[in-house]
C-alpha positions as CSV (number, residue, x, y, z in Angstrom):
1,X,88.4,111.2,73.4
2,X,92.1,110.3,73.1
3,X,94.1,113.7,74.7
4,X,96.0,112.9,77.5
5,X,95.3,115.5,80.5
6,X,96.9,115.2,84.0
7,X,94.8,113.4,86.2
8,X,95.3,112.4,90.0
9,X,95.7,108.5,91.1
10,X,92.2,106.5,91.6
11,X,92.0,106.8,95.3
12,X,89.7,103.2,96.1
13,X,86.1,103.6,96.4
14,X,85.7,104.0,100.3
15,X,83.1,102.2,102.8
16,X,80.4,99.9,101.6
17,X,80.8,100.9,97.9
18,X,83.4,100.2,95.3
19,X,84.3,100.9,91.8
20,X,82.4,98.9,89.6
21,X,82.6,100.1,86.0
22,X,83.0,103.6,83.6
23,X,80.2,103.9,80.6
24,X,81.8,105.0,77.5
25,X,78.7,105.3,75.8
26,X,78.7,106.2,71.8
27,X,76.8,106.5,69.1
28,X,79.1,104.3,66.4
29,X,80.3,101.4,68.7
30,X,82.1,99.6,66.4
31,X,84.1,102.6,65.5
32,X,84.9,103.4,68.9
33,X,85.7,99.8,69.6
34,X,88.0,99.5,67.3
35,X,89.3,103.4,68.7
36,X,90.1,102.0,72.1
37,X,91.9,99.0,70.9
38,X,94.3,100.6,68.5
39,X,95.1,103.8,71.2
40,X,95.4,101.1,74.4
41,X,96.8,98.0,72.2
42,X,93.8,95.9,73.8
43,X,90.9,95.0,72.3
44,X,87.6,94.9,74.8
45,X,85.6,92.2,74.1
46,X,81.9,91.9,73.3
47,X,79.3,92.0,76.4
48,X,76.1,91.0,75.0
49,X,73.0,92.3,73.8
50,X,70.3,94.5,76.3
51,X,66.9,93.3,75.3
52,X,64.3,96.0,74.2
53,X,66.5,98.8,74.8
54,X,68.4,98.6,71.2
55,X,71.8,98.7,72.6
56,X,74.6,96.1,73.2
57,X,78.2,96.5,74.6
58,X,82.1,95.8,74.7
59,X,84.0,95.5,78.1
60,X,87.5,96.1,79.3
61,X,89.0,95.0,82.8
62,X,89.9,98.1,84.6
63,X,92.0,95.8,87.4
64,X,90.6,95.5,91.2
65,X,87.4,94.7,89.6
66,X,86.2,97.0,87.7
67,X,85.8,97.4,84.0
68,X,85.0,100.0,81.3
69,X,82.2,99.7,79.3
70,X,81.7,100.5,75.5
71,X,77.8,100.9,75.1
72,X,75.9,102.2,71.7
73,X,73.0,101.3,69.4
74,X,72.3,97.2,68.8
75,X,71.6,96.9,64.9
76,X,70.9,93.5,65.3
77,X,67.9,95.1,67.0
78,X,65.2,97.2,66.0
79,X,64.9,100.7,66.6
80,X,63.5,100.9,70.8
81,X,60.1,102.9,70.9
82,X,61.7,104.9,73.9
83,X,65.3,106.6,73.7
84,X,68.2,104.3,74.4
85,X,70.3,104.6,77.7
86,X,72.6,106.5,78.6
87,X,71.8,109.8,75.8
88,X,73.3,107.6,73.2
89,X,71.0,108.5,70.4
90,X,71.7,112.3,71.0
91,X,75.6,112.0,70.9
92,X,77.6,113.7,68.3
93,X,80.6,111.2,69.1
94,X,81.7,108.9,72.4
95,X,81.5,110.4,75.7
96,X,82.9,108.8,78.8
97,X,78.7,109.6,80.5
98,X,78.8,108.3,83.9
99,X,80.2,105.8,86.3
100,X,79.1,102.8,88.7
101,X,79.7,101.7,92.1
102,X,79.3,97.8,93.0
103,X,77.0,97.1,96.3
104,X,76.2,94.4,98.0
105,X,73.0,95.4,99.1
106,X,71.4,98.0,97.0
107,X,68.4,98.5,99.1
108,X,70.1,98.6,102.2
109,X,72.4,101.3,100.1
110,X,69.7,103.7,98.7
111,X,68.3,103.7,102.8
112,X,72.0,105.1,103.6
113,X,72.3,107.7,100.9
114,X,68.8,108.8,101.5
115,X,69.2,109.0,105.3
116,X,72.6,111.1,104.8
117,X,70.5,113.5,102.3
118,X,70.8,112.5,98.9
119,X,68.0,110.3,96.9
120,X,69.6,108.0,94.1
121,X,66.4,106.8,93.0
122,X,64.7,103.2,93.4
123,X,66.6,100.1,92.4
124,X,65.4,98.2,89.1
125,X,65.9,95.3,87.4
126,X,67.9,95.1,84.1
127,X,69.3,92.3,81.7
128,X,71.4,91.3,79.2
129,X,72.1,88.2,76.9
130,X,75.7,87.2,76.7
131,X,77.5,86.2,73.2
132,X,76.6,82.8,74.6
133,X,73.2,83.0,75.9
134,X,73.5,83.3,78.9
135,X,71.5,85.8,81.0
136,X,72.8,87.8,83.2
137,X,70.5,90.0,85.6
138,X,71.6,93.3,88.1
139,X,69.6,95.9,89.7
140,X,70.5,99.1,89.5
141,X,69.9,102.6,90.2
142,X,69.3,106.1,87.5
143,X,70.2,109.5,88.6
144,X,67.3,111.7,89.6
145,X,65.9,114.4,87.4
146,X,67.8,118.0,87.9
147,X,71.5,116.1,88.7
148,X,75.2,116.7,88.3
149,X,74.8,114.1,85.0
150,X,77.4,111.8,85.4
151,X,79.8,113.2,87.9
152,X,77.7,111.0,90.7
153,X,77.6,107.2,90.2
154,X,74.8,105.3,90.2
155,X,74.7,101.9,92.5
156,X,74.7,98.6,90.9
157,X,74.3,95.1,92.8
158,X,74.9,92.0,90.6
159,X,73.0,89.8,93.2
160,X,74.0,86.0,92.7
161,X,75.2,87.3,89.0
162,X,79.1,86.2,88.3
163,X,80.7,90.1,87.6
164,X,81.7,90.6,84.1
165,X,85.1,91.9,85.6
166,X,85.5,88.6,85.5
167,X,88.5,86.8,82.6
168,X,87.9,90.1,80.4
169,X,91.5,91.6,79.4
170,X,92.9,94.5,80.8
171,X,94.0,97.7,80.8
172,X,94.7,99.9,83.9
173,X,92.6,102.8,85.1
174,X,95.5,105.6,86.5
175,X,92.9,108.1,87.4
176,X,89.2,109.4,87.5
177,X,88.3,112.9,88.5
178,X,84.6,114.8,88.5
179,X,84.3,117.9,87.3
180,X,81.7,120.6,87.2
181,X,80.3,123.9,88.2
182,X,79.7,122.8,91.4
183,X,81.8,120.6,93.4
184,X,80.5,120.9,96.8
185,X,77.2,119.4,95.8
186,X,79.3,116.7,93.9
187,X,81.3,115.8,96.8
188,X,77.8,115.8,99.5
189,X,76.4,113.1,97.1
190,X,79.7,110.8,96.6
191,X,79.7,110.9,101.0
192,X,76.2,110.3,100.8
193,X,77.1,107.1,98.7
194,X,79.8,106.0,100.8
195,X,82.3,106.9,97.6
196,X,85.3,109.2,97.7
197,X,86.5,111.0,94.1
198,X,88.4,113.5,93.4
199,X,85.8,117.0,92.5
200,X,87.1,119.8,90.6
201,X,85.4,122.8,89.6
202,X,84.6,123.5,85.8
203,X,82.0,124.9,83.4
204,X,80.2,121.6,83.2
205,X,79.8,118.0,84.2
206,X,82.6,115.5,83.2
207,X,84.5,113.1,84.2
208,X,88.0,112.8,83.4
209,X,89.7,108.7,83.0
210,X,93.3,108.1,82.3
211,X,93.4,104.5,81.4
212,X,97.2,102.9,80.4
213,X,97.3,100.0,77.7
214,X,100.3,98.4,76.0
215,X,100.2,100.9,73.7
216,X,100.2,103.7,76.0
217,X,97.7,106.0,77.9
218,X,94.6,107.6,77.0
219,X,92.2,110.2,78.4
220,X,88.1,109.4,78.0
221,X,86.1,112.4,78.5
C-alpha cells in the first residue's frame, strides 16, 4: 500500500463535478489506521458508524475539499446479513477501491451522464452516526454491473449535510491516475460525468494516489 510510484499532479475535477473523497477500504481498519498515521505522520480521525451495513470509518482531509476515507468492518456491530460495501469482506489487505465526485444536484447529474451515454445508476440514500450522534445523510450513486471497478467515480451529493472535509486534518493528495485494460472506455465515462483524470493502460483496474504527510509521501493502490 505504501510504495511510492510516479504519479502525475491531480488536475481539478472539471465542470459540474469535483473531487470529493478516495475509499481506502480494508479489512483490519484499525491496523491500517494506525498504517496511514505512522507512513503520513497524521493521524485520520474517526467518521462514525454506517447503520446496518457493519462498517464504520476514519477520514483524512485531502485539501480543496476532499478527503480520504479509511472504511472496514464495525465490531461494535453485528455481522450484516448482506456483504458489506465496498468488497471489504473479500479483501486480503487494504485496497485504495474507488473514488467519489461531489454534486450539487445528483439527479440533475445522473440525466447528464446518461444523456452523454454512460448510466451510473439511481441515486440512494445512505447514513451514518457521527462519534457524537449526529446523523449525517447523502445520496449517492453504485457503479453498474459489468464496470471498470473503481477507475470511474461514483456521484455523491451531501444535500443540506455539512461535508466531513470539514476541520478534519490534513495531508495532501499530489496525484490520482486510473488505470486498466482499457482506457478509452475509462476516459468516455469520466467525460460522461463531467470529470477529467488521468487513464493509463494496464492489466487491470486501479487507481494510483500519492498523498504527502509530514512524514513523507505514500502511494495507495
Amino acid at each position: 500500500m505504501a510504495d511510492l510510484q510516479p504519479g502525475v499532479r491531480l488536475p481539478r475535477v472539471s465542470g459540474v463535478t469535483r473531487l470529493d473523497h478516495l475509499v481506502l477500504a480494508t479489512p483490519h481498519l484499525s491496523e491500517t489506521v494506525q498504517l496511514v498515521t505512522r507512513l503520513l505522520g497524521v493521524a485520520p480521525v474517526a467518521g462514525g458508524r454506517h447503520p446496518g451495513l457493519g462498517t464504520r470509518n476514519f477520514l483524512l482531509g485531502l485539501g480543496d475539499g476532499g478527503y480520504l476515507e479509511l472504511i472496514g468492518p464495525d465490531p461494535a456491530q453485528p455481522t450484516p446479513d448482506r456483504p458489506r460495501p465496498f468488497g471489504i469482506d473479500e479483501l486480503p489487505q487494504a485496497r485504495l477501491v474507488t473514488w467519489a465526485v461531489a454534486v450539487p444536484d445528483i439527479d440533475a447529474a445522473i440525466d447528464r451522464a446518461r444523456a452523454a451515454g454512460y448510466d451510473p445508476g439511481d441515486a440512494r440514500e445512505m447514513s451514518r452516526t457521527t462519534p457524537a450522534g449526529d446523523t449525517l445523510r447523502w445520496r449517492l450513486t453504485a457503479e453498474r454491473a459489468g464496470g471498470p471497478g473503481g477507475t470511474v467515480p461514483f456521484l455523491i451529493d451531501w444535500g443540506t449535510t455539512a461535508h466531513p472535509a470539514q476541520d478534519l486534518p490534513e495531508a495532501t493528495l499530489e496525484s490520482l491516475v486510473a488505470i486498466g485494460p482499457d482506457p478509452t472506455t475509462v476516459s468516455e465515462r469520466l467525460h460522461a460525468l463531467g470529470a477529467e483524470l488521468p487513464v493509463r493502460p494496464g492489466l487491470r483496474n486501479t487507481l494510483l494516489a500519492t498523498v504527502i504527510g509530514p512524514a513523507g509521501p505514500i502511494t495507495l493502490h
